[in-house]
Each structure stands twice: as C-alpha cells, then as structure tokens.
C-alpha positions as CSV (number, residue, x, y, z in Angstrom):
1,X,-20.9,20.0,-4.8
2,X,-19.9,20.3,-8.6
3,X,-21.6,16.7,-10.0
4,X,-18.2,16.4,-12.1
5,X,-16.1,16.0,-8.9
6,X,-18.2,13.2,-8.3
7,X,-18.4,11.8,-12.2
8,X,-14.8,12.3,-13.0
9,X,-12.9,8.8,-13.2
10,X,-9.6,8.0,-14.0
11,X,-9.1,8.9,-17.7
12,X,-6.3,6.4,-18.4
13,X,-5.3,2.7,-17.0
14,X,-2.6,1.8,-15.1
15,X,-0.8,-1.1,-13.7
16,X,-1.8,-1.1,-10.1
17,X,-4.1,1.3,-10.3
18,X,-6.3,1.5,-7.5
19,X,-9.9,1.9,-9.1
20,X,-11.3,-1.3,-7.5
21,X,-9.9,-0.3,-3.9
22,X,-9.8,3.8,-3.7
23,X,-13.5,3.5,-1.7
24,X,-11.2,1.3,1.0
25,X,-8.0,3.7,1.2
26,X,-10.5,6.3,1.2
27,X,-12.1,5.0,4.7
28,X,-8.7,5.7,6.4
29,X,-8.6,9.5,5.3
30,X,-10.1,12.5,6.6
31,X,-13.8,13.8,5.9
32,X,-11.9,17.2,4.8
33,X,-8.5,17.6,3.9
34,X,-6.9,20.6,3.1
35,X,-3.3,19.5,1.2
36,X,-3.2,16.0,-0.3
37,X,-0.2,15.1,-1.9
38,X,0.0,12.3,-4.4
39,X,4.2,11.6,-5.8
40,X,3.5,8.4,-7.7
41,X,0.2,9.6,-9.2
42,X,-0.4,6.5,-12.2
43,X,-4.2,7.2,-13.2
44,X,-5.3,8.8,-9.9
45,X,-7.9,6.8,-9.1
46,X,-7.8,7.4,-5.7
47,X,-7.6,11.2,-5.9
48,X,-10.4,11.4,-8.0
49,X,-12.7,9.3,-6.0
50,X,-11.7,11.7,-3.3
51,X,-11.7,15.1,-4.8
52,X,-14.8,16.1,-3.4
53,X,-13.2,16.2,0.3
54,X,-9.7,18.1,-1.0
55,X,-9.3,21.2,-0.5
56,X,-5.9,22.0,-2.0
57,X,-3.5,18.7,-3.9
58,X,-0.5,18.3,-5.8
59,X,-0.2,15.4,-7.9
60,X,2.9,14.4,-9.2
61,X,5.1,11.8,-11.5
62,X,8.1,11.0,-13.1
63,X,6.8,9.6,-16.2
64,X,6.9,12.9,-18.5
65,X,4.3,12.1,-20.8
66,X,2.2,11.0,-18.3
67,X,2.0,14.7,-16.3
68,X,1.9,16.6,-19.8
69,X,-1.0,14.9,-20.4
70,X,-2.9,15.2,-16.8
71,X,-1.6,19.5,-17.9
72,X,-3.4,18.4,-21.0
73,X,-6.4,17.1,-19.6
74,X,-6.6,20.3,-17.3
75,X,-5.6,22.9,-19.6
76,X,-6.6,21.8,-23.2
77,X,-9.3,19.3,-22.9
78,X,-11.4,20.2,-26.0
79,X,-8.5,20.6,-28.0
80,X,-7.6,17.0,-26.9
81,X,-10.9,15.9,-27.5
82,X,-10.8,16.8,-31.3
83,X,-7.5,15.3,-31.3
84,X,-8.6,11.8,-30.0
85,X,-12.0,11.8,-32.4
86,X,-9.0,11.9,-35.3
87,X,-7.2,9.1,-34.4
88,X,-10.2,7.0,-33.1
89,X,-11.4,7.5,-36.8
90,X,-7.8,6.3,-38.1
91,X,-7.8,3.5,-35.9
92,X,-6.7,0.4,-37.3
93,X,-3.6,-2.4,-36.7
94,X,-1.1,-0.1,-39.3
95,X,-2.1,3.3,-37.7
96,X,-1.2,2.3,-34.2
97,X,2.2,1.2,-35.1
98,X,2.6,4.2,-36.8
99,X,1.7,6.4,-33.8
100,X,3.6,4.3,-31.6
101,X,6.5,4.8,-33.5
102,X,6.3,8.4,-33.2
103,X,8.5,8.7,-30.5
104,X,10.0,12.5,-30.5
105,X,7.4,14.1,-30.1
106,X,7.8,17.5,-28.9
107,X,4.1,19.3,-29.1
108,X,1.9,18.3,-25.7
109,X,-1.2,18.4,-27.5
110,X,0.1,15.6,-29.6
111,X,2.1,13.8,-26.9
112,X,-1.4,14.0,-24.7
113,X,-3.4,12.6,-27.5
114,X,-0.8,9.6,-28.3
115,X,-0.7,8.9,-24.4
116,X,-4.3,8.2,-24.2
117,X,-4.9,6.8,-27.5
118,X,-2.3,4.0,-27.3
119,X,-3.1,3.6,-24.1
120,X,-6.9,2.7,-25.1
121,X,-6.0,0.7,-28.1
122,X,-3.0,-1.2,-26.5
123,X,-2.3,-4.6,-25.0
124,X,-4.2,-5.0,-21.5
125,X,-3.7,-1.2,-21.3
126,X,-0.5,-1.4,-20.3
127,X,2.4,1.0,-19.9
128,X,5.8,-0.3,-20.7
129,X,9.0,1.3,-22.3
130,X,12.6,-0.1,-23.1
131,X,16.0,0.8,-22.2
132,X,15.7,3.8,-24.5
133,X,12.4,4.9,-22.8
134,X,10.2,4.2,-26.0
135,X,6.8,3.2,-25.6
136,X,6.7,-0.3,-26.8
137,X,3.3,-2.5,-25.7
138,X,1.7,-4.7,-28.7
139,X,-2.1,-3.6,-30.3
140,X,-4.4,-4.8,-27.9
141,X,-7.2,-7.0,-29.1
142,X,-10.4,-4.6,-28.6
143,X,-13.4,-4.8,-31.0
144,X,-14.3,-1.2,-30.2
145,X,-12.1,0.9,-28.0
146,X,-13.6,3.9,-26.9
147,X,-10.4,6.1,-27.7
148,X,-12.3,9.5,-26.7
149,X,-14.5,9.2,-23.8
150,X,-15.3,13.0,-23.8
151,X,-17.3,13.5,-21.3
152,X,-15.4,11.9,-18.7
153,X,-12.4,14.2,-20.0
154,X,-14.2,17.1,-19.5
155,X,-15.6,16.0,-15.7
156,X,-11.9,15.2,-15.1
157,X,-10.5,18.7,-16.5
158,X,-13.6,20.6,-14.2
159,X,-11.7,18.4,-11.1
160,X,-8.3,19.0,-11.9
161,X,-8.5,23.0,-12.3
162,X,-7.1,24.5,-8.9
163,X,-5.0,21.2,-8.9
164,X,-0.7,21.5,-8.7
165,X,0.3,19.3,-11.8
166,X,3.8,18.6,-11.4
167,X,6.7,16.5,-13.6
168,X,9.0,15.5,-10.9
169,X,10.2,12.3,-8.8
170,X,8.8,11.5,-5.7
171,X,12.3,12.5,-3.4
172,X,12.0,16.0,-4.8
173,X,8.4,17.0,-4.3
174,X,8.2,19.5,-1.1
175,X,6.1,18.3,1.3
176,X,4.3,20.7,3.6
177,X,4.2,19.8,7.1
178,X,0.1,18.4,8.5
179,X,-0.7,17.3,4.9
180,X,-1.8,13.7,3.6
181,X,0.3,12.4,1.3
182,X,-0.3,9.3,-0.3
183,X,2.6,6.9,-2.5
184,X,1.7,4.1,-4.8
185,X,5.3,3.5,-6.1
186,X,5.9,0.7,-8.4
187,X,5.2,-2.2,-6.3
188,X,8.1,-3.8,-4.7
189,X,9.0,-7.5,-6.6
190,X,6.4,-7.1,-9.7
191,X,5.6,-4.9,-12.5
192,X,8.4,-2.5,-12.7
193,X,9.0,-0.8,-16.5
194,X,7.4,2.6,-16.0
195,X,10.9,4.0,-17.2
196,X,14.3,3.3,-18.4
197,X,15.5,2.9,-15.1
198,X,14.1,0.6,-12.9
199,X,12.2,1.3,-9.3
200,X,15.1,-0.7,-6.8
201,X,15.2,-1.9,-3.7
202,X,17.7,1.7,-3.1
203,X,14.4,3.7,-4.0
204,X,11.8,1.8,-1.9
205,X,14.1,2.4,1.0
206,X,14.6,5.9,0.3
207,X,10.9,6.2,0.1
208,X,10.8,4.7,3.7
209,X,12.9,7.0,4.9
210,X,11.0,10.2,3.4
211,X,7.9,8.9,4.8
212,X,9.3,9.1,8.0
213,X,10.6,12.3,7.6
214,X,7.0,13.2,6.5
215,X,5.3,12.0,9.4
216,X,7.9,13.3,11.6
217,X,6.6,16.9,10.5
218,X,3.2,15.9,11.1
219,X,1.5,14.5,8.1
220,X,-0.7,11.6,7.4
221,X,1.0,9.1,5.1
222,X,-0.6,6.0,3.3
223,X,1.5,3.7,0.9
224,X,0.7,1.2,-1.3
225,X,3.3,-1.8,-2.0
226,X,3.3,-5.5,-2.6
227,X,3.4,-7.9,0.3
228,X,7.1,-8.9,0.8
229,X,9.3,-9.3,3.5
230,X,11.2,-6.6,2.5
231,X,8.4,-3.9,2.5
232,X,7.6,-4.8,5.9
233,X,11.1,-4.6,6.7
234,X,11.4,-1.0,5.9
235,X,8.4,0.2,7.9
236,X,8.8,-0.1,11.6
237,X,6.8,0.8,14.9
238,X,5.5,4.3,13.0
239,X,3.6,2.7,10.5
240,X,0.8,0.2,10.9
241,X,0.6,-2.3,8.0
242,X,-2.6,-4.0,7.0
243,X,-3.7,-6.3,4.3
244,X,-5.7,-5.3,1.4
245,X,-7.5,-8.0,-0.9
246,X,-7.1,-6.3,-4.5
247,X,-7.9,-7.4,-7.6
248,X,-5.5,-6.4,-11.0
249,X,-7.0,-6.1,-14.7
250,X,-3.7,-4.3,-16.3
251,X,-0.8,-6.3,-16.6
252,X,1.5,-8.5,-18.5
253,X,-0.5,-11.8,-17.0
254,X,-3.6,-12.8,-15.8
255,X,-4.3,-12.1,-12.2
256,X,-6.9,-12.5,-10.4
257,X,-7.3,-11.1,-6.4
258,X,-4.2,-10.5,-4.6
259,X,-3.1,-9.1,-1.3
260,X,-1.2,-6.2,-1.3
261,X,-0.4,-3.8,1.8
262,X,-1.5,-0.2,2.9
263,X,0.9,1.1,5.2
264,X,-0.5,4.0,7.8
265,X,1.4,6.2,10.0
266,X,-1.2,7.1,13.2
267,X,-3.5,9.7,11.5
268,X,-2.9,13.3,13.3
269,X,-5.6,15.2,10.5
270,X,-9.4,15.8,12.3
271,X,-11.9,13.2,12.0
272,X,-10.6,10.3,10.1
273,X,-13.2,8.3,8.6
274,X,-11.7,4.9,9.9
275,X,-9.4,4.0,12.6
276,X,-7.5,0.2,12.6
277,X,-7.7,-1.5,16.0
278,X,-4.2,-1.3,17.5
C-alpha cells in the first residue's frame, strides 16, 4: 500500500464534515470496493480515510470552486503549493479582505489557492456565500494558520490521481449499477448556505427517491442527514436508519456532540465489514 493513501487527510474544512466519524461509516462498507461514488463530496473525509480499499471513485459537487480545486489538488499540486507559501507570507487582516473580495476569478490555479487559503484563515473555517454566490465569512481569529500544509497536499494529490473529479449536482451524476455510493447532502433543518440557492425540502426528497432508484439497481447506499421527522419520513422499509453520536467543530455556533443519522440500504457488495442487527 502507497503510505500516502493512508496519510492523506482532508485538505480543507467543512461544515459537517465527517473527520471525527469516517472510521464508523467506514465499518458498514466493504473490505474492497471497486466503484464508490461520493455526489455531495464537502472535504472528503470519508473517502480519504477509505481510499486504501477503492478501487475505482468519482467524487463529485456542486460547489464550482470547490471541485476546481480537488482538480487542483490532483493536477497542479506544487504549483498550488508555491501559490499558498505567497499568500501565507501576505497574510494579514487587510490582505484577506482583499483576496476575499476577489470574486471573478477565472484562472483555477488562483481560484484553488483562494479556496484553501480563506478557508484556513477564515471564521470557524466555514463556507458561506450570499444571494450573489460571493464568498463572504469574517477573518477568523488564528494566531498562526497553517495556510500551506504541503505535505498533506501532496499525500492527497498521490490519492486522488486515478480519481473521477467531477463539477456536477448530485441528480445528474450517473450511477453504475452494484457500486457504493455515499451522500452527505446539506443536512436537512441546519446549516444550509453552500450556494445561492438553498438545499430544500424538494431536494432532500428527490435525493430519496434517487437512492432508491440506486439500490433498485443493486448498489450499496449510505446517507448522512440530521435527525428530523422528515428525513425519516422519506426513507422507508429499504433503508435502515441508525443513530450516530457526532461531534461538529465548523459552524456558525458552538456545538458540541449531536446525533445525526446514517441511513443503509441492505448491503449487496462482498464482505461488509459491519452488519446492524435487524
């Protein structure tokens, strides 16, 4: 096994993100698996703390800055590492208002190196837009960000070589039929400003219904979502829902440990790891 498939680590935060719980979500997948498929892909904690049993995954988004910088991270990552030493030496209150402010950019290099340097210097490391989709979370209060972790980057580009990088929404990625997909859509009643337009209740049930369709054609599918009446609502007899105790450090407010559900269609892949008691 390459030692940077087991080294690599999310290279960004995210609200939700699933650092603190990908070793349990991992338990209910497959020793090997040969398609993953990850629509809602945030920092992609669990897929790198999994990439050592994948075969073959396509992780996708709709946040545009977001996947030019995971093609970035794959594609350029030196480049972007002598990008992020520049503005880690600029740093300073007046210079990240001026980067956040830059808000046309059109060069993916750049956009790639703004992603991940606002994102280290930034308020609770948080991702947040307005109506006109412009980035717009305060400075953070960090003593000494580390703006350019290079050698993570570079243990996350070896990973993310043979991976399908793709800017897209969740209801138009192409699912093959017998792979694992796993969704961590904006959670249902919470943190929901990813984009200009907001993740609705119309979305979440449209999601429901592709997962169906997903596990109708023989795949394994996990979500993520918040625990409301409503998610449970959407699920049915397919799924199995079960309770996960997780812990948030991005977002708006203090949180400490809340539960939060992982919904499971009956796993049809060889030799899952863990099985739930019916």
């Amino acid at each position: 096994m390459n030692n940077d498939v087991t080294k690599a680590r999310p290279f960004i935060k995210w609200v939700g993100g699933k650092n603190a719980i990908a070793h349990v979500i991992g338990e209910y997948l497959p020793a090997e698996i040969d398609r993953y498929y990850e629509p809602f892909v945030g920092s992609g904690a669990l897929f790198f703390s999994i990439a050592s049993r994948v075969k073959k995954a396509t992780l996708s988004d709709n946040n545009q800055s977001l996947m030019v910088t995971y093609k970035v991270v794959q594609q350029r990552v030196h480049d972007l590492i002598a990008r992020l030493k520049q503005h880690a030496k600029k740093h300073s209150k007046e210079y990240y208002y001026k980067v956040r402010s830059w808000h046309d950019l059109t060069d993916d290099l750049e956009i790639a190196a703004r992603m991940i340097y606002l994102n280290k210097t930034c308020y609770n490391g948080l991702y947040r837009v307005n109506s006109k989709n412009q980035f717009n979370v305060p400075l953070g209060s960090y003593k000494n960000p580390t703006i350019c972790d290079a050698p993570n980057l570079i243990a996350c580009s070896v990973v993310l070589q043979n991976v399908n990088i793709i800017y897209r929404s969740f209801d138009k990625i192409v699912i093959e039929p017998n792979s694992i997909v796993y969704c961590d859509p904006p959670y249902h009643a919470t943190y929901n400003q990813y984009h200009a337009e907001k993740f609705n209740d119309s979305l979440q049930q449209c999601l429901s219904e592709l997962a169906k369709e997903w596990h109708k054609r023989g795949s394994f599918v996990l979500i993520s979502n918040s625990n409301t009446d409503f998610i449970r609502s959407l699920y049915g007899r397919l799924f199995k829902v079960i309770e996960v105790e997780a812990p948030r450090s991005v977002s708006c407010k203090e949180r400490g440990k809340e539960t939060e559900l992982l919904i499971i269609t009956q796993c049809r892949a060889e030799k899952p790891i863990k099985q739930e008691a019916a």
